[in-house]
PyMOL CGO cylinders between C-alpha atoms (Angstrom):
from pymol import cmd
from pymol.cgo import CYLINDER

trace = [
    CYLINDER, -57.33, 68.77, -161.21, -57.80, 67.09, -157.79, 0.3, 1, 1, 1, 1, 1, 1,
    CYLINDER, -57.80, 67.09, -157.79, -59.45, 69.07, -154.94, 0.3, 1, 1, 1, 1, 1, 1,
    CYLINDER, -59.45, 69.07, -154.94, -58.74, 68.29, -151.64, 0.3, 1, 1, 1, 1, 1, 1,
    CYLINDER, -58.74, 68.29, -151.64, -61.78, 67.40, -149.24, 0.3, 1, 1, 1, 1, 1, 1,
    CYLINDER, -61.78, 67.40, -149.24, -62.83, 69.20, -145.91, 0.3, 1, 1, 1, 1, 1, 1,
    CYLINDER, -62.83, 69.20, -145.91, -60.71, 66.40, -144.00, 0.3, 1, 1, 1, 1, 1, 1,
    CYLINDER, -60.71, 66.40, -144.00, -58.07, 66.61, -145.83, 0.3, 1, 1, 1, 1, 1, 1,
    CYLINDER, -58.07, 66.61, -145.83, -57.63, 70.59, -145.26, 0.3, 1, 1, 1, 1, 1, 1,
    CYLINDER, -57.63, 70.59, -145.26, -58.35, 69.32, -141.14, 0.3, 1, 1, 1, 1, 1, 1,
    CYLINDER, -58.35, 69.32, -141.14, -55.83, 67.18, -140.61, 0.3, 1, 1, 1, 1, 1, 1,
    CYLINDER, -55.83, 67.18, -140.61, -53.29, 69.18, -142.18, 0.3, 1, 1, 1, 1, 1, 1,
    CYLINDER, -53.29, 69.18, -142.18, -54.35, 72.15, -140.09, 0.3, 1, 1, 1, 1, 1, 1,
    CYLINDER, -54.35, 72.15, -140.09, -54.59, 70.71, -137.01, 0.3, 1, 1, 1, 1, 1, 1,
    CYLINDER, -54.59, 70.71, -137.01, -51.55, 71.20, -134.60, 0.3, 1, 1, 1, 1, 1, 1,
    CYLINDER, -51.55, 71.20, -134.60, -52.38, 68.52, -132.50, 0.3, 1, 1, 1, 1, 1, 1,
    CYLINDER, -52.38, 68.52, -132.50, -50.88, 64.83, -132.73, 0.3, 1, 1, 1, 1, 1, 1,
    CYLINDER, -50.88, 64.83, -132.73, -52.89, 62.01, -132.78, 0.3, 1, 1, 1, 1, 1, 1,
    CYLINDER, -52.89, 62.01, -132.78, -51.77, 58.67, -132.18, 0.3, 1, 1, 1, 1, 1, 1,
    CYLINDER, -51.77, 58.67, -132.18, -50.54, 55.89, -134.26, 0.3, 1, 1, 1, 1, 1, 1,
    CYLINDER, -50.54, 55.89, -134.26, -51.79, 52.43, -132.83, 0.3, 1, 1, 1, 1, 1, 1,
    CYLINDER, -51.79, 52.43, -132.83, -48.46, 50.48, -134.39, 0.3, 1, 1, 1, 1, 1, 1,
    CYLINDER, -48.46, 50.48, -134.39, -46.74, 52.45, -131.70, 0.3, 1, 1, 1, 1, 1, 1,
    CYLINDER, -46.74, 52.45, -131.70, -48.63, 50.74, -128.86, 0.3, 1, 1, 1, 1, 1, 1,
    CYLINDER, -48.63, 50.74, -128.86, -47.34, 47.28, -127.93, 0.3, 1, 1, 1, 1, 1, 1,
    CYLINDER, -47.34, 47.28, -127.93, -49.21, 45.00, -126.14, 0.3, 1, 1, 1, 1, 1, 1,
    CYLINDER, -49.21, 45.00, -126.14, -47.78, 41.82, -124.25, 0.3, 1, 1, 1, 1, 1, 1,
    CYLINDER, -47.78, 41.82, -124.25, -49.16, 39.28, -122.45, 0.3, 1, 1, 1, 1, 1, 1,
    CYLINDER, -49.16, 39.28, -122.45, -46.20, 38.40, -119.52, 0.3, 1, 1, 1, 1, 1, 1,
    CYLINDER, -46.20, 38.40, -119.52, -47.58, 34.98, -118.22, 0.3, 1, 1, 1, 1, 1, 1,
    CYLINDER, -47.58, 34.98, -118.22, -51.43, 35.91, -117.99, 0.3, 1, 1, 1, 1, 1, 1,
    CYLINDER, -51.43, 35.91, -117.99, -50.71, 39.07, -117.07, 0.3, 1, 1, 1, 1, 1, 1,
    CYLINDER, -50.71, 39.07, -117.07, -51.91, 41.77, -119.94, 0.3, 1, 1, 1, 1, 1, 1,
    CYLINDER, -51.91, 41.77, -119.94, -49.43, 45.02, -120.57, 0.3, 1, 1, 1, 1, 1, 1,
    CYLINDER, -49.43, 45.02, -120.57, -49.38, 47.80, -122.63, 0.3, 1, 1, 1, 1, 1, 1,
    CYLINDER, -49.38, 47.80, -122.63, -46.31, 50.04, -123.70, 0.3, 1, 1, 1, 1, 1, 1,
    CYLINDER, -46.31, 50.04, -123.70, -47.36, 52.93, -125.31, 0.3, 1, 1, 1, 1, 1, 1,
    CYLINDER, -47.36, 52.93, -125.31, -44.76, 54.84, -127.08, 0.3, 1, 1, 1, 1, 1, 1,
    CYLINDER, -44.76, 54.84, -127.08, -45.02, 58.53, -127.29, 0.3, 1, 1, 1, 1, 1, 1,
    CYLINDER, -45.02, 58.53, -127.29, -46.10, 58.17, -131.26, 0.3, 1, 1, 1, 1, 1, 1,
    CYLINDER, -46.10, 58.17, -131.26, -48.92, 56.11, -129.86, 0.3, 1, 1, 1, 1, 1, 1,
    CYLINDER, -48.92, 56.11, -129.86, -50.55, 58.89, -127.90, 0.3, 1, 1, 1, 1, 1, 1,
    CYLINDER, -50.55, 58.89, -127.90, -52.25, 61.99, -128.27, 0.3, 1, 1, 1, 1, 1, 1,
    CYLINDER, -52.25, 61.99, -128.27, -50.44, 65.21, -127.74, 0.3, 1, 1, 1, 1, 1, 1,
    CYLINDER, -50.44, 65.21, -127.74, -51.72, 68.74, -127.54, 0.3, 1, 1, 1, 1, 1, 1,
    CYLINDER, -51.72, 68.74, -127.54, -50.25, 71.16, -129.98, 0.3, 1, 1, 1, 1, 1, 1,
    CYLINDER, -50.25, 71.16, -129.98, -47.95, 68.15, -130.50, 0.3, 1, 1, 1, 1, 1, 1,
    CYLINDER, -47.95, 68.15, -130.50, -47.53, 68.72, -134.07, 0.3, 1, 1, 1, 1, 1, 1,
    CYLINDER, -47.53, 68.72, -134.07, -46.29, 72.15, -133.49, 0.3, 1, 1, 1, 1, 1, 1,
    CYLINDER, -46.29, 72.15, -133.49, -42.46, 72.17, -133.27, 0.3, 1, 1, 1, 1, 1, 1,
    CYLINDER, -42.46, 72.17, -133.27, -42.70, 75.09, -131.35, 0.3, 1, 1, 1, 1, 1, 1,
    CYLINDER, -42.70, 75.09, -131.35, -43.75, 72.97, -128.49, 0.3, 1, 1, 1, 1, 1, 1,
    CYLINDER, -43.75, 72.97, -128.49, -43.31, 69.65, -129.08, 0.3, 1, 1, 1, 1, 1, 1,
    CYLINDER, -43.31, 69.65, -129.08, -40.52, 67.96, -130.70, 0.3, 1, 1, 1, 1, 1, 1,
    CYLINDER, -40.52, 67.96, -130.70, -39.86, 63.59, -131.39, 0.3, 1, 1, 1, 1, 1, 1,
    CYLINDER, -39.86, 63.59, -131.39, -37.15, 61.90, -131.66, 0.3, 1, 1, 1, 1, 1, 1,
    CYLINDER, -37.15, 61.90, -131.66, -36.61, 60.16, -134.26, 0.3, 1, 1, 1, 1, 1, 1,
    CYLINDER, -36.61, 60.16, -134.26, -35.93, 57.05, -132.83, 0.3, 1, 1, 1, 1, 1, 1,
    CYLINDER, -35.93, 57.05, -132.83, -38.85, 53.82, -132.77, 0.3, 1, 1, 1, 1, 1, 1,
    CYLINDER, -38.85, 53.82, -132.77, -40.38, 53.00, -130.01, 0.3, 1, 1, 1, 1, 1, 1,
    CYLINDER, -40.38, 53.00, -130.01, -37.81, 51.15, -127.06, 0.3, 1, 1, 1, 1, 1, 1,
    CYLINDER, -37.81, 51.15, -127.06, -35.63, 54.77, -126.92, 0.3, 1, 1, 1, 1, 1, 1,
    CYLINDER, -35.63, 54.77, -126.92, -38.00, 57.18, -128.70, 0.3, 1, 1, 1, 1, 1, 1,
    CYLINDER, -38.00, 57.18, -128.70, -38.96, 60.34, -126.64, 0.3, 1, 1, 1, 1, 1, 1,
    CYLINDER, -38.96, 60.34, -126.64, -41.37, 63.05, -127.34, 0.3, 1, 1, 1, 1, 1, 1,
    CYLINDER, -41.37, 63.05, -127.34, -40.10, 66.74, -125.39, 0.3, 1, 1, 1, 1, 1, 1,
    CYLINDER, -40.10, 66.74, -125.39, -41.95, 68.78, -124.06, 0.3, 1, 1, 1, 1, 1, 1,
    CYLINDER, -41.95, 68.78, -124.06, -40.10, 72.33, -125.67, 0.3, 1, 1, 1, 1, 1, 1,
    CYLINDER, -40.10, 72.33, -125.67, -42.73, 74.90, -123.67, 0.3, 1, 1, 1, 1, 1, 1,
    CYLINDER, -42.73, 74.90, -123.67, -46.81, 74.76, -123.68, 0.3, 1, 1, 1, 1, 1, 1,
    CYLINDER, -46.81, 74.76, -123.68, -49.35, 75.97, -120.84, 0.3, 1, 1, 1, 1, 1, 1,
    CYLINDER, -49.35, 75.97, -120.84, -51.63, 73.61, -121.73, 0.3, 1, 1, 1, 1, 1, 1,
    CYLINDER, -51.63, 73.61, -121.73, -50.69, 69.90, -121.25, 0.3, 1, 1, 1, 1, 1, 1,
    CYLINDER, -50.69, 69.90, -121.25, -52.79, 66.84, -122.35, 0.3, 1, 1, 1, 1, 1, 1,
    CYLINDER, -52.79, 66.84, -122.35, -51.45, 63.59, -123.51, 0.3, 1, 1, 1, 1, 1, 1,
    CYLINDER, -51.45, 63.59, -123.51, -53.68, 61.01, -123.87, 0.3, 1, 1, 1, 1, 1, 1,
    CYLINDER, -53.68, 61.01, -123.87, -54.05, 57.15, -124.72, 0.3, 1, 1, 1, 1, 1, 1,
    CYLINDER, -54.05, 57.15, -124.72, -56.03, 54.21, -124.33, 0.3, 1, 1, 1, 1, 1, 1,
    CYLINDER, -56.03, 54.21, -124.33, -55.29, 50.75, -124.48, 0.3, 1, 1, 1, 1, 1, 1,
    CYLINDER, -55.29, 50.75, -124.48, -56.67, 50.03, -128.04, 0.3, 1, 1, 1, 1, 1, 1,
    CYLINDER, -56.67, 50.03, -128.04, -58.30, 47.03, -127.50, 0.3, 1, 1, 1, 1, 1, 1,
    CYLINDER, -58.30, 47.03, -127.50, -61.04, 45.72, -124.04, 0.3, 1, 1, 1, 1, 1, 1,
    CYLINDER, -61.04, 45.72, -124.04, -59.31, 44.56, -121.05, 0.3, 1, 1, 1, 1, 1, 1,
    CYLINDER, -59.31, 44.56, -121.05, -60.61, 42.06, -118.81, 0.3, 1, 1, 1, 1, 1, 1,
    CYLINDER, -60.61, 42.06, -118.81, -63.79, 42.72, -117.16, 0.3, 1, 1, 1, 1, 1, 1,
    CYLINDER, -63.79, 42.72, -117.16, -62.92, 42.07, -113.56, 0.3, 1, 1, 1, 1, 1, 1,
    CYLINDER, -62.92, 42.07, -113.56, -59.10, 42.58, -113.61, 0.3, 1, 1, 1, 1, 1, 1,
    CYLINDER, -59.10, 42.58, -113.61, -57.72, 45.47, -111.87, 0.3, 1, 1, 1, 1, 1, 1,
    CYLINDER, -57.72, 45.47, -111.87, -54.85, 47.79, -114.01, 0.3, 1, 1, 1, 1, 1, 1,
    CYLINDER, -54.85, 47.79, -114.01, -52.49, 50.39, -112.92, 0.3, 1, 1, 1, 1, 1, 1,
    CYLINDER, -52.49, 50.39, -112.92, -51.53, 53.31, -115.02, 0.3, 1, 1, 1, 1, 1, 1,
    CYLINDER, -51.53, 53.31, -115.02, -48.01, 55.28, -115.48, 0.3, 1, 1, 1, 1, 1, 1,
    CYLINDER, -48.01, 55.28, -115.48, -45.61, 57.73, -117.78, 0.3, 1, 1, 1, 1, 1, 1,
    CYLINDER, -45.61, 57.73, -117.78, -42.00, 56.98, -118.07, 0.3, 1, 1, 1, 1, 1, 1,
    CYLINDER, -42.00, 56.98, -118.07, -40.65, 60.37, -117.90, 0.3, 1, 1, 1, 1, 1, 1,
    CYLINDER, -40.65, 60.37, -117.90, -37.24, 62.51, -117.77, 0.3, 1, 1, 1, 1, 1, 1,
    CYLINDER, -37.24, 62.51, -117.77, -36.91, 66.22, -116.71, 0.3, 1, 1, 1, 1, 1, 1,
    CYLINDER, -36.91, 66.22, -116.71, -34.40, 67.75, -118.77, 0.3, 1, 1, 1, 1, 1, 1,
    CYLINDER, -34.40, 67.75, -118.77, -31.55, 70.14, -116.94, 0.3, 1, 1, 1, 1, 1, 1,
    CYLINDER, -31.55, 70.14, -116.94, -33.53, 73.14, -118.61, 0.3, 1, 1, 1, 1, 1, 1,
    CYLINDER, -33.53, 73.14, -118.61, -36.63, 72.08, -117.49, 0.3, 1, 1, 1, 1, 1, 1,
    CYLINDER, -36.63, 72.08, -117.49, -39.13, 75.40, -116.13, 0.3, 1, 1, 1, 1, 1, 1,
    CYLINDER, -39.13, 75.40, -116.13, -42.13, 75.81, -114.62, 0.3, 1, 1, 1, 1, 1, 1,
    CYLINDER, -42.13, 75.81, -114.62, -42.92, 72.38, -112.72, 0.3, 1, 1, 1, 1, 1, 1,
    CYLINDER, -42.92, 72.38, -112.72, -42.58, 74.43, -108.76, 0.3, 1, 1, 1, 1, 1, 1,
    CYLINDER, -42.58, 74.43, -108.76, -45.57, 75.87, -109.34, 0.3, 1, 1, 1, 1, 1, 1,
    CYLINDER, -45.57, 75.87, -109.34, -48.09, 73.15, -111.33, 0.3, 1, 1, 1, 1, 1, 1,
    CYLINDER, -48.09, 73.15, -111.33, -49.44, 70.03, -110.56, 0.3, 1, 1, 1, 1, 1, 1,
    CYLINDER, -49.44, 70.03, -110.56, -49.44, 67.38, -112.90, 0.3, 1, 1, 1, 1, 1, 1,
    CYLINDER, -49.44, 67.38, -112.90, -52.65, 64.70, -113.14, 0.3, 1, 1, 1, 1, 1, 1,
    CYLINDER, -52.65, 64.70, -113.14, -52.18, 61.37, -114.19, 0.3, 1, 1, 1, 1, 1, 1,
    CYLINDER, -52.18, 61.37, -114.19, -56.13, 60.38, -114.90, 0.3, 1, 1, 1, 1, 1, 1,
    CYLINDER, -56.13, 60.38, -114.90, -57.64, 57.18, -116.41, 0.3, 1, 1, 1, 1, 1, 1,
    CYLINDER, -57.64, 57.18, -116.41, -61.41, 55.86, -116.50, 0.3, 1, 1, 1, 1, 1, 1,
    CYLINDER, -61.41, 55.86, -116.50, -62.94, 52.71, -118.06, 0.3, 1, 1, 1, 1, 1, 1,
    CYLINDER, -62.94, 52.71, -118.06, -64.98, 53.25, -121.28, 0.3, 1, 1, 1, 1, 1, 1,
    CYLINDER, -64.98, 53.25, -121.28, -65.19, 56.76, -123.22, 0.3, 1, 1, 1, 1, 1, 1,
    CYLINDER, -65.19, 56.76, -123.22, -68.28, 57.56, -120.29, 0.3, 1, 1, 1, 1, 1, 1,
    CYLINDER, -68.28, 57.56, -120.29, -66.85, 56.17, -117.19, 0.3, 1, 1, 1, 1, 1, 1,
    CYLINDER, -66.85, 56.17, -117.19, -65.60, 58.40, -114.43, 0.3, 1, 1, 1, 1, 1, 1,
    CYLINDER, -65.60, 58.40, -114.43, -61.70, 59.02, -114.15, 0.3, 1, 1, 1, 1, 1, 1,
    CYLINDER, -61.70, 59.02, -114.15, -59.54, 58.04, -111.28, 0.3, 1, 1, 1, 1, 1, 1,
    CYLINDER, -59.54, 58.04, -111.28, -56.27, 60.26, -110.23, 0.3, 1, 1, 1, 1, 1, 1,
    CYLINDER, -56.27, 60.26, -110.23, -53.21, 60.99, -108.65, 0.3, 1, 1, 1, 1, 1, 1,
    CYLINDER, -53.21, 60.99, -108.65, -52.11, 64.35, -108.62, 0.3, 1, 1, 1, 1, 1, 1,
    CYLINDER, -52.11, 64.35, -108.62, -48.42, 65.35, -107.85, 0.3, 1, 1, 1, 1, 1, 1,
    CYLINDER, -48.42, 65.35, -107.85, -45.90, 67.59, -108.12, 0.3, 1, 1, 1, 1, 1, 1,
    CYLINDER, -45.90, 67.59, -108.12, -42.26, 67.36, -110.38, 0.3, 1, 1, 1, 1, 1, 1,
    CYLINDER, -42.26, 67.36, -110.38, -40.15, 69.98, -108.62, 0.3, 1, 1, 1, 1, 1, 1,
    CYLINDER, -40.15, 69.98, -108.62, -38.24, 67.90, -106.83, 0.3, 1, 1, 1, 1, 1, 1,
    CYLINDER, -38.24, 67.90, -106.83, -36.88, 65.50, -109.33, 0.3, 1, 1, 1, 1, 1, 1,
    CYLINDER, -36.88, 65.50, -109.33, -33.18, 65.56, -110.59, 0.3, 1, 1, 1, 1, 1, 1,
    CYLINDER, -33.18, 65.56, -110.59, -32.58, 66.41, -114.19, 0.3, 1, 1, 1, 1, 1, 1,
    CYLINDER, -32.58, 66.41, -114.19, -32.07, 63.66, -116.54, 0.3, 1, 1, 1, 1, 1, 1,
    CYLINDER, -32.07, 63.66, -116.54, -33.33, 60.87, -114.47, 0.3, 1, 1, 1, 1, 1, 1,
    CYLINDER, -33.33, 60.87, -114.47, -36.05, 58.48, -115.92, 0.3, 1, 1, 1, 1, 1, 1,
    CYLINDER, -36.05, 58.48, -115.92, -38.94, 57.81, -113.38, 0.3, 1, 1, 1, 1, 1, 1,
    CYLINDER, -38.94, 57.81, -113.38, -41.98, 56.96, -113.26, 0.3, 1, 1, 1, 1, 1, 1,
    CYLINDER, -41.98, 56.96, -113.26, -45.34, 59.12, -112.55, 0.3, 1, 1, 1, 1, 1, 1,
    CYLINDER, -45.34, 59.12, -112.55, -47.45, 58.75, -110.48, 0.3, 1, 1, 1, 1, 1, 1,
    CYLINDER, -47.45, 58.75, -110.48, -45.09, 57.60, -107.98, 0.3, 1, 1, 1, 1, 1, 1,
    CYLINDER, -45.09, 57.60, -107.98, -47.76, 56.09, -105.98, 0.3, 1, 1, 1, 1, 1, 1,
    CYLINDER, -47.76, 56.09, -105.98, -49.89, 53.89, -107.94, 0.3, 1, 1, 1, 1, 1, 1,
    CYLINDER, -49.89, 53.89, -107.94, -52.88, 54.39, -109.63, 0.3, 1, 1, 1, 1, 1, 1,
    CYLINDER, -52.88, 54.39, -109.63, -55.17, 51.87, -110.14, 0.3, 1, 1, 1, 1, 1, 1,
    CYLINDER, -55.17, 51.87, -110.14, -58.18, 50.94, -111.67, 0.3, 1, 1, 1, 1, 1, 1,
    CYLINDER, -58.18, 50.94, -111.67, -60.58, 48.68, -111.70, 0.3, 1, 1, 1, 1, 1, 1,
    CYLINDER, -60.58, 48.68, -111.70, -62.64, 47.53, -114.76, 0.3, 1, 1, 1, 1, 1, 1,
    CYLINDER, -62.64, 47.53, -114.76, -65.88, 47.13, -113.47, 0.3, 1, 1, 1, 1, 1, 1,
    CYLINDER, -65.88, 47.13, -113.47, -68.44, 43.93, -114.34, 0.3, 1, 1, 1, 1, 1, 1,
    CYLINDER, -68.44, 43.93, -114.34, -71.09, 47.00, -115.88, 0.3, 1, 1, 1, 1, 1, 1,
    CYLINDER, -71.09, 47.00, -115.88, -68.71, 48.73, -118.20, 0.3, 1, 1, 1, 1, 1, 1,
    CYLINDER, -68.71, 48.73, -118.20, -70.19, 48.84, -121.35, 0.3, 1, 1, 1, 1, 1, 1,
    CYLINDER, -70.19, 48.84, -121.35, -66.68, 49.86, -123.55, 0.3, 1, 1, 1, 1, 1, 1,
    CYLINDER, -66.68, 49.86, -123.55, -64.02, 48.03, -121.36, 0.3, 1, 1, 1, 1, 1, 1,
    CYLINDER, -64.02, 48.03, -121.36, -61.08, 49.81, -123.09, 0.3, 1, 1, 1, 1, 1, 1,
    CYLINDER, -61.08, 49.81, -123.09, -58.98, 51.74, -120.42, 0.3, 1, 1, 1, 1, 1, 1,
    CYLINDER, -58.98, 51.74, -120.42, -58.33, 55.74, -121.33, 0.3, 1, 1, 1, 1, 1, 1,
    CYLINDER, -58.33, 55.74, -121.33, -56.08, 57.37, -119.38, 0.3, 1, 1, 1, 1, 1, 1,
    CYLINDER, -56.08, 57.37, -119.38, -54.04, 60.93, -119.63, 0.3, 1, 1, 1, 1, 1, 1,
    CYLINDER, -54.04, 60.93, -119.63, -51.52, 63.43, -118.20, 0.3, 1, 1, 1, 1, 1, 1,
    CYLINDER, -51.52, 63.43, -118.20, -53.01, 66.37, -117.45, 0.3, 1, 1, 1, 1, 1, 1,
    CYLINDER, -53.01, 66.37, -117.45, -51.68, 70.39, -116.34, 0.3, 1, 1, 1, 1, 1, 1,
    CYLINDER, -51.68, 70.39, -116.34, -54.42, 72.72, -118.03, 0.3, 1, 1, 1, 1, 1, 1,
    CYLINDER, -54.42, 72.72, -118.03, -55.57, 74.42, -114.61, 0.3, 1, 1, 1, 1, 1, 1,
    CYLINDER, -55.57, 74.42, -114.61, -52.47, 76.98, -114.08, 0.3, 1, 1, 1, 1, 1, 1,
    CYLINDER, -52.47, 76.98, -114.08, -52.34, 78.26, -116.83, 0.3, 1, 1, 1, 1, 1, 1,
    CYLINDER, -52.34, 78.26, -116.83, -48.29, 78.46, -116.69, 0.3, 1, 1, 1, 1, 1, 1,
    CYLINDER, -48.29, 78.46, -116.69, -45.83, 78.11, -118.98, 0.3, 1, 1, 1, 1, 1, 1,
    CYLINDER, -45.83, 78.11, -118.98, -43.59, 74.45, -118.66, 0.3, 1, 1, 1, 1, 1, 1,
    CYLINDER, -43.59, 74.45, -118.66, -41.13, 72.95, -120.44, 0.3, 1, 1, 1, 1, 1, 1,
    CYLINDER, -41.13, 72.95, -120.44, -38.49, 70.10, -120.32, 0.3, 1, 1, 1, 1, 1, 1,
    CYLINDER, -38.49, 70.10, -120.32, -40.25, 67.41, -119.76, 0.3, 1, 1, 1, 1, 1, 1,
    CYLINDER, -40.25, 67.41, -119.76, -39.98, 64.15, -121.88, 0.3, 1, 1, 1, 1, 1, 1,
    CYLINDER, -39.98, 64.15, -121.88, -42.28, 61.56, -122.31, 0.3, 1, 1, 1, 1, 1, 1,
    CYLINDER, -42.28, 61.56, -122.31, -40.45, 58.17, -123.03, 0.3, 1, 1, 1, 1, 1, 1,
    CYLINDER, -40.45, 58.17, -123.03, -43.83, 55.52, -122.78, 0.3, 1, 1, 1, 1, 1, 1,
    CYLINDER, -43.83, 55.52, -122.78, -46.85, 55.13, -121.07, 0.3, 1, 1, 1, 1, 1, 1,
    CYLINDER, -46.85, 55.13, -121.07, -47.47, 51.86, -119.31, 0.3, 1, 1, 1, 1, 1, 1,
    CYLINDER, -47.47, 51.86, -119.31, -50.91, 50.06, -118.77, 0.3, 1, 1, 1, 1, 1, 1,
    CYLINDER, -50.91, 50.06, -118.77, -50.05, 46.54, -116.69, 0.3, 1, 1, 1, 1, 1, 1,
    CYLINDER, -50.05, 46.54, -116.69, -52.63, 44.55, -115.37, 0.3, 1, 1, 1, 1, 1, 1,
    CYLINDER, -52.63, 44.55, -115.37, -52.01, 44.05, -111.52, 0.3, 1, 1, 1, 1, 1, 1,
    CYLINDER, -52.01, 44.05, -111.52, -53.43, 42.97, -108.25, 0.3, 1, 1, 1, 1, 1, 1,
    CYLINDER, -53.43, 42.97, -108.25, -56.53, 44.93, -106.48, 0.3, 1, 1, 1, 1, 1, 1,
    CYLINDER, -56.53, 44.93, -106.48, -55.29, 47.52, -103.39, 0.3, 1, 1, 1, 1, 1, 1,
    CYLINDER, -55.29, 47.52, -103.39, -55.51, 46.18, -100.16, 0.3, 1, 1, 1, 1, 1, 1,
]
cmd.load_cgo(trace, "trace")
């Protein structure tokens, strides 16, 4: 007779998904450090709950995961692995809005990332409503960047998409990678 441990019992209760690090690819584009993070490679929210969430079943280069209906949306990632003490980064999601796609007019969406598990989070908060259905962009439209700071003590980059405030019903929204790239400082 086996019995199943406290974690066990957890992790098949929990209806939230938690990300896979074979789904996040990392390439290094001259010196130049990116990461693709497919949606298997992030955290989702009630993302193992079908009535919210669903994956495709496709790996990584065309996987999606859709965004069925949730009021309460929190993806998450993090690069896995330090980044370059020094080097500035810029953070994004590859998204689609499907033609059903409700309840973007009235919530903002913020795309958030911070250096080390204590560091403060930088943002860009915007808006979806006026995006054409089935058209792959990416968000934030204008960039947000980050630096990694010569005192941060866990140099791995978090970041996240965030709409928990408005507590409104969305849908239709599908999350196709995020993207970490090393880039130049702002001017």
């Amino acid at each position: 007779m086996s019995m199943t441990t406290n974690i066990d019992c957890f992790e098949c209760s929990n209806p939230h998904y938690r990300a896979d690090t074979k789904y996040i690819k990392k390439d290094g584009k001259g010196k130049k450090k990116e990461f693709k993070i497919y949606p298997k490679g992030l955290n989702i929210t009630w993302g193992k709950d079908h009535r919210y969430w669903m994956f495709s079943d496709k790996e990584c280069k065309d996987s999606f995961a859709e965004l069925k209906q949730v009021s309460w949306l929190e993806v998450t990632g993090s690069t896995s692995e330090k980044v370059e003490i020094g080097k500035w980064f810029k953070v994004s999601f590859n998204v689609t809005l499907r033609p059903n796609a409700f309840g973007w007019h009235e919530s903002n969406i913020y795309i958030m990332a911070k250096i080390g598990k204590k560091g403060r989070f930088s943002f860009k908060k915007l808006n979806l409503h006026n995006k054409r259905p089935d058209e792959r962009f990416n968000i934030p439209h204008n960039e947000l960047k980050i630096e990694v700071a010569k005192s941060a003590e866990d140099p791995i980059l978090y970041f996240g998409m965030y709409e928990v405030w408005s507590n409104r019903w969305k849908g239709g929204l599908r999350i196709h990678h995020a993207l970490v790239e090393e880039c130049e400082a702002p001017k």
